[in-house]
N, C-alpha and C positions, 0 to 999 in steps of 0.2 A: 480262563480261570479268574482274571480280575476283574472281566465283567460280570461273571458269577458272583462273586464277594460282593461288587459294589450293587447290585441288585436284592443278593439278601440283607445289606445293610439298611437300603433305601427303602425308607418308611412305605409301604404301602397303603397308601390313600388314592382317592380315586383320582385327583389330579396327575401325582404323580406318575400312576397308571397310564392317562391319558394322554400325560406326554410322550411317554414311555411308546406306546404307539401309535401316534404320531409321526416319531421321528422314524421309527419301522418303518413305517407304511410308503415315508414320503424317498429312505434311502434303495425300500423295496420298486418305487417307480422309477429309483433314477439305476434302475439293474447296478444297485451296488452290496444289496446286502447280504451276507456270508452267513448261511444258516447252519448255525451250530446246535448241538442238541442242547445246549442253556438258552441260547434263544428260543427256539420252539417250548424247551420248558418252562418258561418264563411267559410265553402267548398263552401256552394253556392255563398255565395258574392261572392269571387275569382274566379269562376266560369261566373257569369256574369258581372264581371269587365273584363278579360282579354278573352272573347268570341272569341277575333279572334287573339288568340295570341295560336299556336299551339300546345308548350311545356305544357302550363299551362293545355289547353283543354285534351289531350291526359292524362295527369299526375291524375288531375281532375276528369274527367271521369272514369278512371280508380279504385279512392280510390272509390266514388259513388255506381261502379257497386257492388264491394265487402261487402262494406256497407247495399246495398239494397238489399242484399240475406236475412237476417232478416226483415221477413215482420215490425215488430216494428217500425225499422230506417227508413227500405223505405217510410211510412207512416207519419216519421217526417221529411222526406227528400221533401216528396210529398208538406206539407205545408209549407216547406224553399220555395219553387218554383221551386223544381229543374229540374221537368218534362217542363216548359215552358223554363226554359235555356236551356238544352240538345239541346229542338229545333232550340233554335236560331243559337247554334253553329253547329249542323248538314246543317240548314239552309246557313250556310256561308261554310262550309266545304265541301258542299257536293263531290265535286271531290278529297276529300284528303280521300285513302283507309284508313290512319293507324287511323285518327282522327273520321270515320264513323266508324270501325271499335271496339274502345272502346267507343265509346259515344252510338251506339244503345245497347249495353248489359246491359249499363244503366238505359236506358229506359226499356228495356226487362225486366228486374230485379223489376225498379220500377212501372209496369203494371199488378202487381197480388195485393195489396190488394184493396180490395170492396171498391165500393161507395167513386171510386176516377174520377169520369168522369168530375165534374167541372173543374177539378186540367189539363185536357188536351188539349190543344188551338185545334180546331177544324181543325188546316190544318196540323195534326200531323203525320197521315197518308199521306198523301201528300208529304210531306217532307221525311219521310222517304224511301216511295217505289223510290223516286226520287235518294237516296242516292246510293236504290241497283241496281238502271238500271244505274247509271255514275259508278260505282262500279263492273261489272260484272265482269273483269278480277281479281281481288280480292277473293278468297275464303271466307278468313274471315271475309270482307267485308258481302258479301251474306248469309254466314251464322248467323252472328248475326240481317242484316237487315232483314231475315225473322225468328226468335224468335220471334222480337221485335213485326213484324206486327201480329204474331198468338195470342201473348198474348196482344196485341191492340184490336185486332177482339174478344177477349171475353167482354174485357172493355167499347167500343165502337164501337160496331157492327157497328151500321148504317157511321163510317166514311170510315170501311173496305169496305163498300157494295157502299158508292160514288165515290172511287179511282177504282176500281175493275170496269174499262169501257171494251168494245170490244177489243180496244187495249193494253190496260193494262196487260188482260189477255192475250192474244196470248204476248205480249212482258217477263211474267213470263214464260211462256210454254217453249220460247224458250230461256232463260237463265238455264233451270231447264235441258233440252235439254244435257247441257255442262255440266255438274252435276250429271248423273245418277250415278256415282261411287262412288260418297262421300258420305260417311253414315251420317255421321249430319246434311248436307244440305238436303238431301233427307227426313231426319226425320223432318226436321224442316218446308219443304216444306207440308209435309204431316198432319202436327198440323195445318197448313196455312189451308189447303184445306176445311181440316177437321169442323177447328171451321167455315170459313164464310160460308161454304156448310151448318152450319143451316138455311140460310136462303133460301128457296128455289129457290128463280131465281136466286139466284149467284150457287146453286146447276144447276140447266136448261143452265145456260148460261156456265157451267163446262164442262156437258157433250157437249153440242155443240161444244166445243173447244177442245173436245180431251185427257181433262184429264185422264177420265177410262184408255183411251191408254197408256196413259204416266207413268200414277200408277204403272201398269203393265208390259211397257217394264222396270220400274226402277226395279221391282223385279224378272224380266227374266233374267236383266245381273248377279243378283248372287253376288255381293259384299253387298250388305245391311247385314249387321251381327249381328248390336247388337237387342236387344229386343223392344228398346224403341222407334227405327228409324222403326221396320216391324208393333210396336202397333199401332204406328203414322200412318205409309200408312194405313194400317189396318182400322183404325178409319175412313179415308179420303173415304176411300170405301163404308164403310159402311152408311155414310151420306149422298151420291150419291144413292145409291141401289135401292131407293124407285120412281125414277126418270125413265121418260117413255123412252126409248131405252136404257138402261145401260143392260140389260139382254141381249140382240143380240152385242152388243160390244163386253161382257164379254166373251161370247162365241165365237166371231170372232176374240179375239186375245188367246182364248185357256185358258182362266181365271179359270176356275176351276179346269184344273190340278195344278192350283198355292196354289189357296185356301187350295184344299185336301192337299198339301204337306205341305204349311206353317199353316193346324192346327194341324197335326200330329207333328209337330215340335217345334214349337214356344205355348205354354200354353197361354201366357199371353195375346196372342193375340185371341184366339179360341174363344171368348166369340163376338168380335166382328166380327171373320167370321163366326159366327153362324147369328148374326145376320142381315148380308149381306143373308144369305141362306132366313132368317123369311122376310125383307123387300123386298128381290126382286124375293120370291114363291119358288127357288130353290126348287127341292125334296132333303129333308136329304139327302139322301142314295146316292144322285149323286157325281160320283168323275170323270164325264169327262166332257168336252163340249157339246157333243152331247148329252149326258142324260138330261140334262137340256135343251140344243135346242130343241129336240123330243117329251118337255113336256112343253116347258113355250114361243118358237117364230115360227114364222112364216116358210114356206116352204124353203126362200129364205135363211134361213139363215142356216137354216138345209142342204139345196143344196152347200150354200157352204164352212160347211165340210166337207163333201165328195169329194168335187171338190179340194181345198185348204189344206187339213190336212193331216197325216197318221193313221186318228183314227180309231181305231181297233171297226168296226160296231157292232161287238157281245160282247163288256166288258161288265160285269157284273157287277152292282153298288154295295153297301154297303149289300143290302138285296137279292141279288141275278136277278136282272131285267137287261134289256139288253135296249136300248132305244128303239126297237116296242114293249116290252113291256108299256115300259113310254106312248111315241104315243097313245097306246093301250087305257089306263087307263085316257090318256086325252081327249078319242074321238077326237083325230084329223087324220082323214082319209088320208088325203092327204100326209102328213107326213109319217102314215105310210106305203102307198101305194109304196112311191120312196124308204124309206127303205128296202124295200123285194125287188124293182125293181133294187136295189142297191145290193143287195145279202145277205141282212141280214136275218139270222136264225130266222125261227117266227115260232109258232105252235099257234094258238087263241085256243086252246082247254084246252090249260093248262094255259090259263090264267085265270084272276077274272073274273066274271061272271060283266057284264052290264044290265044293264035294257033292255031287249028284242029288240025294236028298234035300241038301240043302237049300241047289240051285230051284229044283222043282217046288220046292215050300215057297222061297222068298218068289219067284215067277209067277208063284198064285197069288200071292200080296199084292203084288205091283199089277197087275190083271184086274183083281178086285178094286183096287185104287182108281184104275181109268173105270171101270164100271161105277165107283159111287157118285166121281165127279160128273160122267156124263148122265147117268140117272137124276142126280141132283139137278143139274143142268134143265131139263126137261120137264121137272117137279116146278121150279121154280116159274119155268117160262107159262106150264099150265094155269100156275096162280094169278101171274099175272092178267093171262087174257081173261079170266075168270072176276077177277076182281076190277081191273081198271080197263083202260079204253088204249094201254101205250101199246108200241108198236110191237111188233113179237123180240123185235132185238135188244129191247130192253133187259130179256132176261137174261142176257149175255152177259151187259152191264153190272147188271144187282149181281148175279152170280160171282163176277170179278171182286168182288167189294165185301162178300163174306166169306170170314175165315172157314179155314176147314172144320173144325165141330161142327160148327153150325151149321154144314153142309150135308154132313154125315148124320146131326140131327134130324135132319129133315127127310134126308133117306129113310133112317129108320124108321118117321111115323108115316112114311109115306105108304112104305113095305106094308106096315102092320095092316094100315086100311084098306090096300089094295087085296090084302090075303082075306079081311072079314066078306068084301062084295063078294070073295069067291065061294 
C-alpha cells in the first residue's frame, strides 16, 4: 500500500521511471523481488507511457518476459493489459531487431495461461508475423517472433489461420529456408507448424507448399541436436500425416530412412513417429522408402525410386519382407510387376497365401515382371552386338545399370516393332 502511494506521488518522468526499473530489474536478478499486483501495475504503466521511447521498451519488456515465466504473474500481467501494450510497441517498433526481439518473448511467455483470449486485440498476430518478416536478418529476432506465434496459435487459433494467406506462407518457407541450421529456430518453426496444422486446411495448404520438404531437408542437414527441436519437427509431421499426398512426398525425399534413424535415436520423439506410421498407413516394419511406396503409393512414385535413389531393391524390413513382398500383400500388381522387371528378388510361393483370385492376379504380375526383365535383357544385349564391337556380356552390365522404366521402355518399343515385321 505505501509503495502504491509513494509511486503515485512520485513525479513521473522519464528518469525517475528509469530508475524505477532499474532497481526491478537488478532486485529481480538477485530472485528477491515480491511481485505484487502494484508492482506489475506500475511495469505496465511505464510501459504504455513511454511505448515509443526504446530504452524504456527494451528494459520493460525484458523484466515482463522473466516475470511472465510464472503462469501466476503472467496472468496478473495479462489483466494490467500488458498483452495489448507489447502490441502497440511491437506495432511502432516493428523494424527495431533488439526492441522485437525482447518484447515478442514477452508475449511468448504471456500466451500460456487459459482462457486469456479476450485479453488479445485481434490484430495481434498480424503485428507480430509483420515483426519477423521486417526482421529476417535478425536471428533472435525470428526466433522469438516464432515462439510467440506457436504459442498464439494455441490461444487463438483462428487469428494464426487469418494471417497464414498463400503468401504468407511461401514468405515463412522461405525465411525458414536461411535457418535450416539453427536448432531453436527450427524448433520453434516446428511447434509453429505443428500447432496451426490442427487445423486441417492450414495442414492442406502446408503440404501444398512444401513443408513435408522442408521438415525434412531441415533434418537431412544433421545439425538439429537437441530433443525438444527433433520433438517439435516430429510433432509438425505428424499433424501433416493424415493429409492426401504427404505419403508420396515422404517417400520422394527418402523420409523414412529419417524416421527409422531418428526413432531408434531420439525416445522422446518415437511416440510421435509412431504415430506418423498409424496416420499416414505406414507398414510398422518399414525402414526404407520403397517399403512404404510398394505398399501405400502409386506406380509413379515407386518408378521413381528406382529411377532417382540408390535404394537397395531387396532390403529387408523390420519382419523380414522385402518391398514385392509388401506389393505382394497389398495386391498391387502393377508395382509389383516393375519390381521383378526392375530385378528385384521375389519367389510368390513363400509368400502369404491371398484369396485364390487374388493369388492368381498378383502370380501373373510377378510372371510378367520376370518376362519384361528377361526380354529387356536380350533387347539390349541385341543392340549392343548390333551397334558396337563389346563383348556379348556387356549387356548384362548396361542392363544392371538401368532403372526399371527404362527397361520396360524399351520392352514396349521393342514389342511394337517386332509386331509391325509381323
Amino acid at each position: 500500500m505505501i509503495t502504491g502511494l509513494l509511486n503515485y506521488f512520485t513525479p513521473n518522468t522519464f528518469e525517475n521511471d528509469f530508475d524505477f526499473l532499474k532497481s526491478t530489474l537488478d532486485t529481480l536478478e538477485n530472485d528477491e523481488l515480491e511481485c505484487t499486483h502494484e508492482l506489475l501495475h506500475q511495469i505496465s504503466r511505464i510501459l504504455k507511457k513511454h511505448y515509443k521511447n526504446r530504452v524504456l521498451c527494451i528494459l520493460c519488456s525484458h523484466i515482463i518476459s522473466c516475470i511472465a515465466l510464472e503462469e501466476t504473474h503472467a496472468s496478473m500481467l495479462i489483466e494490467c493489459g500488458a498483452i495489448k501494450i507489447l502490441c502497440k510497441v511491437l506495432k511502432y517498433h516493428q523494424h527495431d531487431g533488439r526492441v522485437v526481439w525482447k518484447s515478442a518473448p514477452a508475449l511468448w511467455n504471456l500466451f500460456r495461461p487459459q482462457n486469456i483470449s479476450q485479453h488479445i486485440p485481434n490484430d495481434c498476430a498480424e503485428i507480430i508475423f509483420t515483426c519477423l518478416v521486417c526482421n529476417v536478418t535478425s536471428s533472435r529476432a525470428v526466433d522469438t517472433t516464432l515462439g510467440a506465434l506457436s504459442n498464439l496459435s494455441l490461444v487463438r487459433p483462428e487469428l494464426i489461420q487469418r494471417i497464414m494467406t498463400q503468401d504468407n506462407l511461401v514468405r515463412l518457407k522461405l525465411i525458414m529456408r536461411s535457418y535450416k541450421n539453427h536448432d531453436d529456430i527450427c524448433g520453434h518453426f516446428g511447434a509453429l507448424v505443428a500447432n496451426m496444422c490442427v487445423h486441417p486446411n492450414l495442414a492442406k495448404e502446408c503440404i501444398r507448399f512444401g513443408y513435408v520438404h522442408l521438415l525434412f531437408s531441415i533434418l537431412k542437414k544433421g545439425k538439429i541436436q537437441s530433443e525438444e527441436s527433433i520433438r517439435h519437427i516430429m510433432a509438425a509431421l505428424h499433424n501433416l500425416a493424415d493429409v492426401p499426398h504427404f505419403t508420396e512426398i515422404v517417400c520422394k525425399v527418402k523420409g523414412v530412412e529419417l524416421l527409422t534413424t531418428f526413432r531408434e535415436k531420439y525416445e522422446e520423439s518415437s511416440h510421435f513417429i509412431q504415430g506418423v506410421y498409424e496416420l499416414a498407413n505406414f507398414p510398422f516394419s518399414a525402414t526404407t522408402s520403397l517399403h512404404v511406396a510398394s505398399a501405400c503409393c502409386d506406380i509413379e512414385t515407386v518408378a521413381y525410386l528406382l529411377k532417382n535413389s540408390d535404394c537397395d531393391i531387396n532390403e529387408l524390413d523390420l519382419e523380414g519382407k522385402t518391398a514385392c513382398d509388401n506389393a505382394w500383400l497389398s495386391e498391387s500388381g502393377s508395382i509389383l510387376e516393375l519390381l521383378v522387371a526392375s530385378g528385384a528378388e521375389f519367389n510368390y510361393k513363400k509368400c502369404e497365401k491371398l484369396e485364390e483370385k487374388a493369388q492368381q492376379k498378383m502370380r501373373n504380375h510377378a510372371l510378367r515382371g520376370k518376362y519384361h526383365k528377361k526380354h529387356a535383357k536380350k533387347v539390349l544385349e541385341t543392340l549392343v552386338k548390333q551397334n558396337t564391337c563389346l563383348i556379348k556380356d556387356m549387356g548384362c552390365v548396361v542392363t544392371d545399370f538401368i532403372p526399371g522404366p527404362e527397361k520396360l521402355l524399351v520392352l514396349s518399343q521393342s514389342k511394337k516393332s517386332r509386331f509391325r515385321r509381323r
